[in-house]
C-alpha positions as CSV (number, residue, x, y, z in Angstrom):
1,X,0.0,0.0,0.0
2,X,0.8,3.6,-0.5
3,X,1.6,5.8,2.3
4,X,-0.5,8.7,3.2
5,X,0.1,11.8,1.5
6,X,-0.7,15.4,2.7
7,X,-0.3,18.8,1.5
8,X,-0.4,22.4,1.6
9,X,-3.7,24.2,2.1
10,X,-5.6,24.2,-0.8
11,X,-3.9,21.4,-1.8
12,X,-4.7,18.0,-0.4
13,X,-4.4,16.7,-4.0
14,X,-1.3,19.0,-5.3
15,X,-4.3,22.0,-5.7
16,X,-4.4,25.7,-5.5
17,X,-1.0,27.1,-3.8
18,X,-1.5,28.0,0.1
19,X,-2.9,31.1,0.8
20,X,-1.0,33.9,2.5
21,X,-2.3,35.7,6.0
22,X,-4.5,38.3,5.3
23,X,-4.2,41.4,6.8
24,X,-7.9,41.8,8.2
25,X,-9.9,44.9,8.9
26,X,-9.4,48.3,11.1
27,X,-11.2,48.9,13.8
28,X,-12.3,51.9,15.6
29,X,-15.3,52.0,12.9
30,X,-18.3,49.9,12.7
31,X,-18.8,50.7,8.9
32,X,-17.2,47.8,6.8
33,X,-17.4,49.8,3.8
34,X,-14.9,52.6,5.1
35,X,-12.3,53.2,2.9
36,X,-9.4,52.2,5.7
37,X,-11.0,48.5,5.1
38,X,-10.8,48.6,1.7
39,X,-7.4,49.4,1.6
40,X,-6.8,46.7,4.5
41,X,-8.2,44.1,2.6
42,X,-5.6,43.9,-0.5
43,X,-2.7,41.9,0.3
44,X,-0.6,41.8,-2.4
45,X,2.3,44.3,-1.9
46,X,2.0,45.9,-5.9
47,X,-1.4,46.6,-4.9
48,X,-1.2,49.0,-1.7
49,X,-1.4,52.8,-2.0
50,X,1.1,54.4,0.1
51,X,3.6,53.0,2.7
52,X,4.0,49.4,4.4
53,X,3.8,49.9,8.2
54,X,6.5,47.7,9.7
55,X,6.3,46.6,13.3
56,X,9.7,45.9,15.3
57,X,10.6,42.2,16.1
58,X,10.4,43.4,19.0
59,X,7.6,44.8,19.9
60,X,5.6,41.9,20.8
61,X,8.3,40.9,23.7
62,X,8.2,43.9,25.0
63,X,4.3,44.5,25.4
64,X,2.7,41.0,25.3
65,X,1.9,41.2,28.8
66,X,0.0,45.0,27.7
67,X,-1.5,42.6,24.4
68,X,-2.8,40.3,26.4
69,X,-4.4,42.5,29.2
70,X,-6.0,44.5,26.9
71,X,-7.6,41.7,25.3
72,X,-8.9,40.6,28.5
73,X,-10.7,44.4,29.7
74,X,-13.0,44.3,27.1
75,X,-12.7,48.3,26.9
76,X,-13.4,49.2,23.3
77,X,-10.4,51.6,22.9
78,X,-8.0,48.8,24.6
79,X,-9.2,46.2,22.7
80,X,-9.2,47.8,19.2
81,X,-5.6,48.5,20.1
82,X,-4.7,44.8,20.7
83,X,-6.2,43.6,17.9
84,X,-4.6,46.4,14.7
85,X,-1.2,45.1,16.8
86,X,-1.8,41.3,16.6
87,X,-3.4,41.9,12.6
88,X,-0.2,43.6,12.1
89,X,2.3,41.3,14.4
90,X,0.7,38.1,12.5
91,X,0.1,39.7,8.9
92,X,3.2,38.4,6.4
93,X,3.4,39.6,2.7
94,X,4.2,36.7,0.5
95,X,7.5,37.7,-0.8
96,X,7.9,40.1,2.1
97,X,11.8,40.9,3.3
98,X,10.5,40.7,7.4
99,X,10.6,36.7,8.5
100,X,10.3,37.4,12.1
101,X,6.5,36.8,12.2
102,X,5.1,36.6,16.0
103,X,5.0,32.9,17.2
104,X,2.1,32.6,19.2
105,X,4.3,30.2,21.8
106,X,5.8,33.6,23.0
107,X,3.0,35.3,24.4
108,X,1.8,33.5,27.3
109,X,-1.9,33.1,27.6
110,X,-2.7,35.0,23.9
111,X,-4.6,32.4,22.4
112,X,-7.1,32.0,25.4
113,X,-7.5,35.8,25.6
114,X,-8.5,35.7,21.5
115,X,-10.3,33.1,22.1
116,X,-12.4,34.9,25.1
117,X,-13.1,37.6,22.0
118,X,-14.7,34.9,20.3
119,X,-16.5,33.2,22.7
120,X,-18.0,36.6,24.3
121,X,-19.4,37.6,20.8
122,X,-20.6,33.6,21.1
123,X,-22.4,34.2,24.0
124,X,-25.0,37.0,22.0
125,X,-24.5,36.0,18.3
126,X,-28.1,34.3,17.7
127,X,-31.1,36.7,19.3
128,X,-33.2,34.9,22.2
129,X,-36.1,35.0,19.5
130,X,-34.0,33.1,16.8
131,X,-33.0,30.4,19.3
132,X,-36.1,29.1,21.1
133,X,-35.1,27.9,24.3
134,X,-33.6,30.8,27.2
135,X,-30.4,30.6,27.8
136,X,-28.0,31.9,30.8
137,X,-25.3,34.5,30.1
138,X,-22.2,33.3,30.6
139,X,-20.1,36.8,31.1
140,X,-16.4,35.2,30.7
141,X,-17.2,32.7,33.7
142,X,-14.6,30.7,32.0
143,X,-11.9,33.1,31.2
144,X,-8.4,34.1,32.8
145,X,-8.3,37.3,33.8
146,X,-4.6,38.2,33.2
147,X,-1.8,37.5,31.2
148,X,0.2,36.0,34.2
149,X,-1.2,32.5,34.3
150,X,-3.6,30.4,35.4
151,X,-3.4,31.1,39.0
152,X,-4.9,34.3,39.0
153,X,-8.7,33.3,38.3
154,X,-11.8,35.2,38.8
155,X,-13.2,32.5,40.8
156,X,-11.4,30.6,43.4
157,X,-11.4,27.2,42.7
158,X,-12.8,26.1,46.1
159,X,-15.6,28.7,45.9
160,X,-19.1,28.0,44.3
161,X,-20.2,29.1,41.7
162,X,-23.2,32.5,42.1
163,X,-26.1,30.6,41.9
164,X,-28.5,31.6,38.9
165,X,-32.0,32.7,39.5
166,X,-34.1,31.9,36.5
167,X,-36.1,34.9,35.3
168,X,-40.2,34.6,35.0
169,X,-40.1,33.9,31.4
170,X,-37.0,31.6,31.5
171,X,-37.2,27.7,32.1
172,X,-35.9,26.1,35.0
173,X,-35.2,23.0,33.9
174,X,-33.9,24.1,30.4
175,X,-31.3,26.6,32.4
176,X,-30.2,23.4,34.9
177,X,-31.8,24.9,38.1
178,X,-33.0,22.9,40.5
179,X,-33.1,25.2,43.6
180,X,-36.6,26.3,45.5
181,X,-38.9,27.8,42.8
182,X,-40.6,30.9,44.9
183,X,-37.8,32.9,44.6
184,X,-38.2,36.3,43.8
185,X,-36.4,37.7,40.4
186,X,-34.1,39.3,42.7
187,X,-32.7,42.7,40.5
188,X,-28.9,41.9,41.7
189,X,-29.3,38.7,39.6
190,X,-30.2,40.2,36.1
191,X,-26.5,39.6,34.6
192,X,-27.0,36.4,34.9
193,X,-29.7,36.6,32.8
194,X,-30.1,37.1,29.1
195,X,-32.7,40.2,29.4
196,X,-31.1,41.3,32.0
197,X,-28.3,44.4,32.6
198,X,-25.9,43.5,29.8
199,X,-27.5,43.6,27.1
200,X,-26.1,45.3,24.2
201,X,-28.0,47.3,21.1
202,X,-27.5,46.9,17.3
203,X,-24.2,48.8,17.4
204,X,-22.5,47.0,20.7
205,X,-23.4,43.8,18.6
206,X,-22.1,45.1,15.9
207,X,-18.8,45.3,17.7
208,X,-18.6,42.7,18.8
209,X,-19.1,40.8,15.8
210,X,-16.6,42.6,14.2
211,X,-13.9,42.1,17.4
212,X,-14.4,38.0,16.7
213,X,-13.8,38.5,13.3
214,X,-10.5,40.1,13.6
215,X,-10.0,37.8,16.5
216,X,-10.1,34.7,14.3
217,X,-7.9,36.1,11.7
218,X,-5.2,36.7,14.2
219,X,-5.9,33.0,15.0
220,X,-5.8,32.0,11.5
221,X,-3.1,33.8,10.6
222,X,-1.2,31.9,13.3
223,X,-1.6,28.7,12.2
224,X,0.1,29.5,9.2
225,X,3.5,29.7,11.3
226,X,5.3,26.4,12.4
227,X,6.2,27.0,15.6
228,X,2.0,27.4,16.6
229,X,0.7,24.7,15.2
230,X,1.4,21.9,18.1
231,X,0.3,24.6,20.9
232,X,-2.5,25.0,18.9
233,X,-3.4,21.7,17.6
234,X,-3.0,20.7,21.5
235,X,-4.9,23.4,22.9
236,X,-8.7,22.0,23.8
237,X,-10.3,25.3,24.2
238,X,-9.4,26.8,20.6
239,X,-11.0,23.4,19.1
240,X,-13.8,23.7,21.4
241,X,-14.5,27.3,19.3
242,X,-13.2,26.4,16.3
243,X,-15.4,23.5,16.1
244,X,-18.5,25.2,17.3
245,X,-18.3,27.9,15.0
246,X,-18.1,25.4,12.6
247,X,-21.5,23.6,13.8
248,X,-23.0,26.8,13.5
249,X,-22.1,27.9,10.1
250,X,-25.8,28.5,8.9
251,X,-26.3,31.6,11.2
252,X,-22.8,32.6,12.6
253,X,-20.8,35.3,10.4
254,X,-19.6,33.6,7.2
255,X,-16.1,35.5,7.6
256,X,-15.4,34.1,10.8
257,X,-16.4,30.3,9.8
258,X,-14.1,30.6,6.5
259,X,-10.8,31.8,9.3
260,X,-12.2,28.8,11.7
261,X,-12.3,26.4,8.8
262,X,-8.6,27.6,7.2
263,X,-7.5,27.3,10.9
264,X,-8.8,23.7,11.5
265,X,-6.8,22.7,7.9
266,X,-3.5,23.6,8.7
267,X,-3.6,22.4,12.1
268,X,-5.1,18.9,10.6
269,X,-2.2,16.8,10.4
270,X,-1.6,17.2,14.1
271,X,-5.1,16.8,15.4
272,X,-6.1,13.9,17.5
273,X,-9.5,14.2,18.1
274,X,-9.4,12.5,21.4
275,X,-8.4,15.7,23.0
276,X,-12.1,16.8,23.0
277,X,-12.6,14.2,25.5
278,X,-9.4,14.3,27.3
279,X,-8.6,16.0,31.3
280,X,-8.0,19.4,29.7
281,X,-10.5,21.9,31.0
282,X,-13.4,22.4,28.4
283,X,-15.1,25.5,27.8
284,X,-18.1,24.1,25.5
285,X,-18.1,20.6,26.1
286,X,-17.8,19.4,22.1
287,X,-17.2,15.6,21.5
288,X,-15.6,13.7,19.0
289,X,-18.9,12.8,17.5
290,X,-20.4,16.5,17.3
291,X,-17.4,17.8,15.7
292,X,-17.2,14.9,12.8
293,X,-21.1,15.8,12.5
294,X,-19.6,19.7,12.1
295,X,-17.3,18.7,9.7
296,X,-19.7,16.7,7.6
297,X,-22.6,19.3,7.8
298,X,-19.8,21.6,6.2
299,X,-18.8,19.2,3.7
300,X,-22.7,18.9,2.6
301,X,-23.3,22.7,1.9
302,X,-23.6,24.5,-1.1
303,X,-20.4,27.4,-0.4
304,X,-17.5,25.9,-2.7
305,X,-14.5,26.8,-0.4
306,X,-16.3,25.7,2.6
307,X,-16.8,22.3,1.1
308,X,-13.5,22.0,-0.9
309,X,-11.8,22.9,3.2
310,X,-14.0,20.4,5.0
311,X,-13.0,17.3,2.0
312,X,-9.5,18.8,2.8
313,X,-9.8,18.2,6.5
314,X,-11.2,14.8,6.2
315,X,-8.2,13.9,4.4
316,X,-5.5,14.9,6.5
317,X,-7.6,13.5,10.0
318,X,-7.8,10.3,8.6
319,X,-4.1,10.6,8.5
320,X,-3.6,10.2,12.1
321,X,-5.0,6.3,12.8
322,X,-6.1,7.4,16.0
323,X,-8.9,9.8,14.2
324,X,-10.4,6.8,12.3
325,X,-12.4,5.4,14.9
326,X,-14.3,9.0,14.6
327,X,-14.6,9.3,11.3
328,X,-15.6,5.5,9.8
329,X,-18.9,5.9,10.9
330,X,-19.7,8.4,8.4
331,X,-17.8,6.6,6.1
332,X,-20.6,6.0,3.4
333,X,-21.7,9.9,4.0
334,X,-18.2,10.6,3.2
335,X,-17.7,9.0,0.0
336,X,-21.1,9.5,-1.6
337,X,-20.6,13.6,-1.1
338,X,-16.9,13.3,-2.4
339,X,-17.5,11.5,-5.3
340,X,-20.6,14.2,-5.9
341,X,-17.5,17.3,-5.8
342,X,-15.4,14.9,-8.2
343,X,-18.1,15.9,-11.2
344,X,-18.4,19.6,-10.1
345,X,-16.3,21.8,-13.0
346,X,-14.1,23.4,-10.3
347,X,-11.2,21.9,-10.1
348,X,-10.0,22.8,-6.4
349,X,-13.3,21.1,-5.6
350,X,-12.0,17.8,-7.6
351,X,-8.6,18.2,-6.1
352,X,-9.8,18.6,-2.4
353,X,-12.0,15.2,-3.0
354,X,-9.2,13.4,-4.7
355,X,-6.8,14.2,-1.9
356,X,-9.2,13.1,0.6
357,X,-10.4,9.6,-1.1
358,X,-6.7,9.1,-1.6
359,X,-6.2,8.9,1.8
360,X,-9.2,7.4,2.7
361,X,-8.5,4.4,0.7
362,X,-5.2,3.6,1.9
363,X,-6.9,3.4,5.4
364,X,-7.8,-0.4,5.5
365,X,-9.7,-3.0,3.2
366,X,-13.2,-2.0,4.0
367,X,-12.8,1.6,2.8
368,X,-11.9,0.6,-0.5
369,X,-15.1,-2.4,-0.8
370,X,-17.0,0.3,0.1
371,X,-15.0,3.1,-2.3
372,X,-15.4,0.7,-5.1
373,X,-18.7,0.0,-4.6
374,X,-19.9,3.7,-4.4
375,X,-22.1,4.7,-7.6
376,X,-20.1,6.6,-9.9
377,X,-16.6,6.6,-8.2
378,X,-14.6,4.9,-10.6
379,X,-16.3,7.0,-13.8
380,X,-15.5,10.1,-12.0
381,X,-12.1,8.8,-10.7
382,X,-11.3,8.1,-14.5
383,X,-13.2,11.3,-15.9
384,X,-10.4,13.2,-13.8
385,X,-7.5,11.2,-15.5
386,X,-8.7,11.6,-18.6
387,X,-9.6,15.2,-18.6
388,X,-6.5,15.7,-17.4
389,X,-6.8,17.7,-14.0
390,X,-4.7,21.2,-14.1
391,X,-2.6,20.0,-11.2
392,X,-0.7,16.7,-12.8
393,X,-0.7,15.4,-9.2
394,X,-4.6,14.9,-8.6
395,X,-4.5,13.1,-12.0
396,X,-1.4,11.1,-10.0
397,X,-3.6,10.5,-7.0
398,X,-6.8,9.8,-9.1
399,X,-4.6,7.3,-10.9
400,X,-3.1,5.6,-7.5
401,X,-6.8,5.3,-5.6
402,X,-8.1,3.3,-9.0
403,X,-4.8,1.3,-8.4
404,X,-5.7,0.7,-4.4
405,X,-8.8,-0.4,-5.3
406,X,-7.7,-3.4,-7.8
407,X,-5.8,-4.8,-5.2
408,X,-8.9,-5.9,-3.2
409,X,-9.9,-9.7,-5.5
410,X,-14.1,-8.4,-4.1
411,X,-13.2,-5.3,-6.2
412,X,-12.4,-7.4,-9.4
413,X,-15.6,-7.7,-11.1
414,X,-16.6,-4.1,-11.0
415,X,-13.3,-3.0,-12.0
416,X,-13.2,-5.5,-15.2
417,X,-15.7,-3.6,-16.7
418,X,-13.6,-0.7,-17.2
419,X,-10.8,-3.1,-18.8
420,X,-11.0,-1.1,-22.3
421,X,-11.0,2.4,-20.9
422,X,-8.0,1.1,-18.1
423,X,-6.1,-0.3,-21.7
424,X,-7.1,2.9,-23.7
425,X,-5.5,4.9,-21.3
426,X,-2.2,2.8,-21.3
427,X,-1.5,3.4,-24.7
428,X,-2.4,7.3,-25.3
429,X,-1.1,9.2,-22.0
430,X,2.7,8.0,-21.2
431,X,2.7,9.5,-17.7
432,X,0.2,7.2,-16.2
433,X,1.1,4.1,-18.2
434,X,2.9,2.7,-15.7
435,X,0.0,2.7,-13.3
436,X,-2.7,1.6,-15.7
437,X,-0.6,-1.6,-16.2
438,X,-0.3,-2.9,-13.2
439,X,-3.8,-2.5,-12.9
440,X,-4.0,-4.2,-16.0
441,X,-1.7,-6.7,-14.6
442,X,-3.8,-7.1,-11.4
443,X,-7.0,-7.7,-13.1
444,X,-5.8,-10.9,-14.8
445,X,-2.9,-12.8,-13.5
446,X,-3.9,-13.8,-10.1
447,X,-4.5,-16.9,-9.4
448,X,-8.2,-18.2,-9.3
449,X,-9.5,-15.2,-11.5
450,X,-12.0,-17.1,-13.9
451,X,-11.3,-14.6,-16.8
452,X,-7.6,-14.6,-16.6
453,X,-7.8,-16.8,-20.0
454,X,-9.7,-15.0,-21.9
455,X,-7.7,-11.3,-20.8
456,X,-4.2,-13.1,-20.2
457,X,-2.5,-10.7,-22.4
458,X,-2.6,-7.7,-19.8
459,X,-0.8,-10.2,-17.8
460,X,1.9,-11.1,-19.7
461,X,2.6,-7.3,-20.6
């Protein structure tokens, strides 16, 4: 068998080239349209107006403790501060002369401080109306309040938590209560709940929509450098978000799922799944299960790069054997949608599926029966030879999966139908000769193959 491949981002398969940081938004202004954000948003040095601003080495050494603090006030003109330094501090042209991008391993307590960014914008993103059920605000119960560590808590550990008093229009049992039930709304209490003293009008929404935005670009652009990716692949808490945001991709901010999603990719050949279940502390409580189910509801929707990421992610988790037991479940789901973005015309969408069935099939003998026996798999898988693919190496990989699947004597006599187009291909395309006859070869010299005299001469090439 062939060992399992994986690539750059956007290239599972040997597709589009990895995408640089981006440089995110301003803030300071809740109008999207301003002209600061247009200019922002091009990231191609030939295209900006005016002066680079470059940020000294450092600078981040010398104020993480500030960065991190600020992050943690939630005071507008603080935080807006923090996050323009980390855009900056994690923002890398291409073929930029600076290489002394930020690693997210020297600020201590960052990532939980962007992540509290998130999770605070979390906490009001879908109205009370929208949702259905009441829910209790959560007001950073789970956050560090400094940048010095986790000692330094805004709950002792050995103290109880405040008990929540349930409002008069708010559910009990839905909220977890069980205390005595003719207590008075008591006014002291309304924090805790969602109508209560904290709530925020169209334009405090607004930014703090816009604050997790920027927040999970700074956290996207991290994972692009090597020295995050085990912290963050490791760290429980930015999965937990990462994962929800995901789940929730058909009413949270379409911006922030497409950082989440690019996050999730690069850190996928280091993810073990297991770690949502592990002794880390949890934040949101998501399980191995609920984020495969996250993944796959991404995989089934209609937005191409969402889609073309979440084949892409599937491919490099089922990289790591300890993933599989997660993931073979919805092994049938898997296959049927991939070999549906094999006959879409884009052909990132073709090379995110063929990247993630090649690795699929290399995983043990049941994925390929069942790869083999999916309708339309091996047209397509040929269709993509043939066509040829832009990127020779999904034609490669396309070429390799039909030759993993011969191997298996079940797969024989759905495979010999395709003999002629298998010997067609031999003779008129030179680069993937060598493949197509060994599966030439495979179909009719084994032993016990009742056909192998009336095709012997494929295997006596």
């Amino acid at each position: 068998m062939q060992k399992r491949e994986v690539g750059k981002v956007g290239g599972a398969a040997g597709g589009a080239a990895t995408p640089a940081p981006k440089r995110g938004r301003p803030f300071g202004s809740t109008s999207s349209n301003s002209a600061a954000a247009a200019v922002a948003d091009l990231a191609a040095p030939s295209t900006l107006l005016g002066p680079s601003l470059q940020v000294h080495s450092s600078f981040a050494d010398q104020n993480n403790k500030r960065i991190v603090l600020a992050l943690q006030s939630g005071l507008k003109s603080e935080l807006t501060w923090a996050l323009n330094t980390l855009t900056l501090l994690s923002f890398k042209e291409k073929d930029e002369v600076r290489r002394d991008a930020t690693p997210l391993a020297k600020i201590p307590s960052l990532l939980d401080a962007l992540l509290q960014v998130v999770d605070d914008w979390r906490d009001i993103a879908l109205p009370k109306d929208l949702r259905g059920t009441p829910r209790v605000r959560l007001l950073g119960a789970n956050s560090i309040v400094s940048g010095f560590g986790n000692e330094y808590e805004a709950l002792s550990l050995n103290e109880p938590p405040h008990p929540v008093i349930p409002s008069e229009s708010s559910n009990a049992e839905t909220l977890g209560w069980k205390g005595p039930t003719n207590l008075k709304h008591h006014p002291s209490e309304w924090w805790f709940d969602e109508d209560g003293l904290f709530n925020l009008d169209e334009d405090g929404r607004a930014e703090r929509q816009q604050c997790a935005v920027a927040a999970s670009n700074i956290i996207r652009n991290f994972s692009f450098m090597a020295d995050n990716e085990i912290i963050m692949a490791q760290h429980r808490h930015c999965l937990e978000t990462i994962f929800q945001c995901i789940e929730d991709h058909n009413t949270e901010d379409e911006e922030l799922v497409t950082n989440f999603l690019e996050t999730v990719v690069n850190l996928g050949p280091l993810l073990d799944l297991r770690i949502l279940s592990s002794l880390k502390p949890s934040y949101i409580n998501i399980g191995e299960k609920r984020a495969v189910q996250a993944i796959m509801g991404i995989l089934s929707c209609s937005v191409k790069a969402w889609h073309c990421a979440a084949a892409e992610l599937l491919g490099r988790l089922i990289i790591n054997p300890d993933n599989e037991p997660f993931l073979l479940p919805f092994a049938p789901q898997i296959y049927k949608r991939l070999v549906d973005l094999l006959s879409l015309p884009a052909v990132d969408a073709q090379a995110a599926a063929v990247g993630a069935l090649y690795n699929l099939s290399e995983v043990n003998m049941d994925c390929r029966l069942k790869l083999a026996s999916e309708r339309w798999a091996i047209d397509r898988l040929l269709k993509v030879v043939k066509a040829p693919h832009p990127v020779p190496e999904v034609c490669r990989k396309a070429a390799m999966i039909l030759e993993s699947l011969v191997a298996e004597p079940q797969n024989k006599a759905v495979l010999l139908s395709y003999e002629n187009m298998f010997a067609e291909i031999l003779f008129s395309d030179c680069r993937h000769s060598d493949t197509f006859a060994r599966i030439l070869y495979e179909l009719t010299s084994k032993p016990g193959n009742k056909v192998t005299t009336a095709h012997g001469i494929w295997g006596s090439y």
